[in-house]
N, C-alpha and C positions, 0 to 999 in steps of 0.2 A: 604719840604716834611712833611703832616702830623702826630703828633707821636699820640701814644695813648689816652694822657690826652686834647688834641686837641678834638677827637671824646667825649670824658667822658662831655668837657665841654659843648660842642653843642648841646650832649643829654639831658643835664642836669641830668647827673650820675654820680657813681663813677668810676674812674680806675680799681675796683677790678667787678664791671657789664662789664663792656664792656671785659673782660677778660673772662666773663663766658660765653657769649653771644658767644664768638668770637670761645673759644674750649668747646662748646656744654656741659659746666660744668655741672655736678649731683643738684648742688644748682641750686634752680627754680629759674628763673626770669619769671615776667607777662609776654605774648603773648606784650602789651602795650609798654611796656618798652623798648623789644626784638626789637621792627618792631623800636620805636626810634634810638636805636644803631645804627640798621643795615641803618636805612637813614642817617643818619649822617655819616657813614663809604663810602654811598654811594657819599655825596655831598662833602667831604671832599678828595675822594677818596684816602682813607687811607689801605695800604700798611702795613700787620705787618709784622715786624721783621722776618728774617728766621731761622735765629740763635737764636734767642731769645726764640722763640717760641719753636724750638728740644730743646732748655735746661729746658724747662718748661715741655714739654710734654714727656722730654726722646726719641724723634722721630723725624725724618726728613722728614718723608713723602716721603725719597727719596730711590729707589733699583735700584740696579747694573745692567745691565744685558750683560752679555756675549756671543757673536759672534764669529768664526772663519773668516767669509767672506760677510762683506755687499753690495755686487755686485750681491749676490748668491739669487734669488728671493724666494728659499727657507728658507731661515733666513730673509728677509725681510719681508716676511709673517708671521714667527712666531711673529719678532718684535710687527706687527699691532697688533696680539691677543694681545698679553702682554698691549699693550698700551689703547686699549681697555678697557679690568680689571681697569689699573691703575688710566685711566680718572675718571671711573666713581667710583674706593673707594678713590678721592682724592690723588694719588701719582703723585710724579715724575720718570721719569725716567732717568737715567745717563746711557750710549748705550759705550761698548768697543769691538773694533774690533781687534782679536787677528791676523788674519792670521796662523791658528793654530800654533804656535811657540810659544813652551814651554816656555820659557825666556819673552812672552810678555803675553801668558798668565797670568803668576806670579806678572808679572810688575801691571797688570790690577786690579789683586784682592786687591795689596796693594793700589792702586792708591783709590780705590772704596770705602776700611778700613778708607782711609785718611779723605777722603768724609763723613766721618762716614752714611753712607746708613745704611738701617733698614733692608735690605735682600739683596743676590744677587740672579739671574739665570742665570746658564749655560748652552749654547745649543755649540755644536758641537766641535771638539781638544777632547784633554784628561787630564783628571782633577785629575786621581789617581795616581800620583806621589807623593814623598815625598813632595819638595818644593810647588804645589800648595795646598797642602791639610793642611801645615805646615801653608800656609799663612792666609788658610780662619779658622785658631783656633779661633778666636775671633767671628766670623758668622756661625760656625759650626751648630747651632741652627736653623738658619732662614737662608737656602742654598737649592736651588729646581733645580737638572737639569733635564735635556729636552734631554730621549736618556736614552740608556743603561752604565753606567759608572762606574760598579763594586766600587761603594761605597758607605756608606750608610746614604745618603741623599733620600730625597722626589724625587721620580721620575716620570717624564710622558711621555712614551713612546710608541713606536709605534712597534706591532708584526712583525719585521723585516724578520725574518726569515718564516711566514707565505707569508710573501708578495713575496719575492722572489721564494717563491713554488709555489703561484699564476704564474708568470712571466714563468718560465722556465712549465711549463705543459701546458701554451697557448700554446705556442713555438711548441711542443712535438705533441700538438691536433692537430697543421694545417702541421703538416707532419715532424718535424725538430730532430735529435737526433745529430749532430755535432753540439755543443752549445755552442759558447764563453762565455766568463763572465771576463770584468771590473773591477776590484774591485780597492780598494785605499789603504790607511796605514793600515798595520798589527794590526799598534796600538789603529787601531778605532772600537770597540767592532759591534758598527753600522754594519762596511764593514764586520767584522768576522760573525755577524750573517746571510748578506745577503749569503756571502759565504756559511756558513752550510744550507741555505735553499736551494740553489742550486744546490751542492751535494744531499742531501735528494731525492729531486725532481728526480734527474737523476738516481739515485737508486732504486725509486719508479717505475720509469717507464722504467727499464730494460737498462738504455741508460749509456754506458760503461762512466766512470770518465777519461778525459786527461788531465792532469795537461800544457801540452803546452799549451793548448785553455783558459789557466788562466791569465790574464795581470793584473797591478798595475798601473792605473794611479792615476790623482791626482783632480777627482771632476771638470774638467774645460772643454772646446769644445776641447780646445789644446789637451790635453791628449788623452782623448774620439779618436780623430783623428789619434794621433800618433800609438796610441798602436792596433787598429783596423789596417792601416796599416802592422805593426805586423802581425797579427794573420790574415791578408787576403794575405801576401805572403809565408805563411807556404806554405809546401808540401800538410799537412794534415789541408785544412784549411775550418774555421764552414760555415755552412747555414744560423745558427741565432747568432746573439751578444746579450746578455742581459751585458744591462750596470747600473753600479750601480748605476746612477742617470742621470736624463734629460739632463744635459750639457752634459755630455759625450756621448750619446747616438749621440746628432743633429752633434756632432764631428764625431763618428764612421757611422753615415747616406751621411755627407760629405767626407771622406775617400770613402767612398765604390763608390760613384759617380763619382768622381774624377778616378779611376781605373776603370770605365768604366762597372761596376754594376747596375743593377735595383733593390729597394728596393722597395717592398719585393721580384719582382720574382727571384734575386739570391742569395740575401742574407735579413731575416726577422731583424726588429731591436725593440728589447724593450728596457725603460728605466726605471727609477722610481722616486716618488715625486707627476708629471700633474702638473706642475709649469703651468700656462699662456700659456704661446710661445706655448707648444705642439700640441694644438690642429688648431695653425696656422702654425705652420713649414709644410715644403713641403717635403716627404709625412707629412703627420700628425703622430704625435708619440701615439703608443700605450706606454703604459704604467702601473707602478702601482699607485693608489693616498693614498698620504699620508694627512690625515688631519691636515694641519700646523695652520693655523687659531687659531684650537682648540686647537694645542700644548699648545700654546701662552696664550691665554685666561686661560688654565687649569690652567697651571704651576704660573700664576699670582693670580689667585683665591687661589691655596695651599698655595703659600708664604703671603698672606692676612692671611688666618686660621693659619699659622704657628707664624707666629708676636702676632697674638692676643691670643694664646696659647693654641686654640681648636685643637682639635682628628681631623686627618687626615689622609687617607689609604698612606700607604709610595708608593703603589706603584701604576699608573694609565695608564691599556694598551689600545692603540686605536686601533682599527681592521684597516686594507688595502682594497682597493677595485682596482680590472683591469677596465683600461680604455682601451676598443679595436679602434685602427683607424689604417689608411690604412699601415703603416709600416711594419705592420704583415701578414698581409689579403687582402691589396689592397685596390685600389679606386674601383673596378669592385663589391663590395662586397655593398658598399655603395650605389650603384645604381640600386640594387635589392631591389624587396618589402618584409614587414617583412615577407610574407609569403612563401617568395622564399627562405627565406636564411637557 
């Protein structure tokens, strides 16, 4: 393996140019000299040091970033944003999947310390407990999550609670006032806000609150399914399900099927996120869109400015858009022209 003074001699330089050359030093070297190096690094193909280099430069080039669920195409997507940013300012990434469990979460951020990384992000679980907030004392500085997490770090998130008032007032427009609602852990500030936008909404628009029509699942088609179930053999049971995100929805669309339902004419079903799959599931899901993409990219662009020690808005909201398809409204809907609908 080629080392440094390998390249220094081939250029016919010193060790302390090819140094400069290499982390884009303040001290000039000629354009001449420069393209030297860089062939020589080229034909040698020389490899610096990685460790050597964070100890010179204080930095690894390397950040954290934290998962709940990488099955979930909704954190896979945020991933790409992130990776995106990282490509192109030169990072690496280091990818931990918590499976929201507290105990691994914690594991992750020490794991990431260990690693010594230059920042983490965290998207999804919950991060405001004692022990993970004790753990990240050391990156408390350069720490960005993704999501509402009542702490105060850099955050970029999405008007949850708007989106969900989008959701249930579609619902409400194409005839619906018996309205389920999905929701997940208590302890996810996310699932609490969609919750408060969907009371709001039902308040808004005159339509009485039942806490029966309120289920806890857990983010997956499983759940989405079981608890739809649920709330489709009540006595008092809804017209529409708003589920709090696309997996559980295509679960609460297969529940209802399975009992012998047509969605939408017996029961309407909305989700949220527009991951992919929705607009090929059968019906196709309406829904709300979350822009994850852009999570990703933000939240990596802030932890960039946050390292280098520039002014940053702590806080960054991205507005929700409704996706209408036939879940809600029908295929029949579809096959009208714009000027008939």
């Amino acid at each position: 393996m080629s080392k440094i003074h390998d390249v220094a001699r081939r250029a016919n330089v010193s060790i302390a140019t090819v140094s400069r050359v290499l982390n884009s030093a303040d001290h000039k070297v000629s354009s001449e000299t420069a393209e030297k190096v860089r062939q020589a690094i080229k034909d040698l193909d020389y490899r610096p040091n990685a460790l050597a280099r964070a100890l010179q430069m204080k930095k690894t080039m390397t950040i954290g970033v934290i998962i709940p669920d990488i099955s979930n195409h909704y954190y896979a997507e945020i991933v790409r944003g992130i990776q995106s940013v990282a490509d192109r300012e030169g990072y690496n990434i280091i990818l931990q999947n918590t499976e929201r469990k507290p105990d691994q979460i914690v594991k992750s951020i020490y794991l990431l310390r260990e690693k010594i990384v230059d920042g983490i992000i965290f998207s999804g679980g919950t991060i405001n407990g004692y022990e993970p907030l004790s753990a990240l004392k050391e990156l408390r500085d350069r720490v960005v999550v993704i999501g509402r997490h009542d702490v105060n770090f850099p955050a970029i998130m999405v008007d949850n609670i708007a989106g969900a008032t989008l959701a249930v007032e579609h619902l409400v427009a194409v005839g619906h006032r018996e309205i389920g609602f999905i929701s997940w852990s208590e302890n996810s500030t996310t699932a609490m806000d969609r919750l408060s936008g969907y009371r709001s909404a039902l308040a808004q628009n005159s339509c009485h609150f039942e806490p029966s029509l309120i289920r806890q699942g857990k983010l997956t088609p499983e759940s989405g399914y079981e608890q739809a179930k649920v709330l489709l053999a009540q006595r008092k049971k809804p017209t529409a399900i708003f589920a709090g995100n696309d997996l559980m929805a295509f679960g609460v669309i297969f529940a209802a099927i399975e009992m012998g339902m047509r969605v939408p004419e017996d029961l309407a079903v909305i989700g949220f996120d527009n991951i992919p799959l929705s607009s090929f599931f059968v019906p196709s899901l309406s829904t709300i869109e979350v822009p994850m993409f852009t999570l990703g990219s933000d939240s990596m662009e802030t932890l960039v400015s946050l390292i280098a020690g520039q002014k940053i808005s702590r806080i960054k909201i991205h507005k929700t858009n409704i996706v209408v398809r036939q879940s809600t409204i029908g295929k029949e809907y579809f096959s009208l022209t714009k000027e008939d609908r």
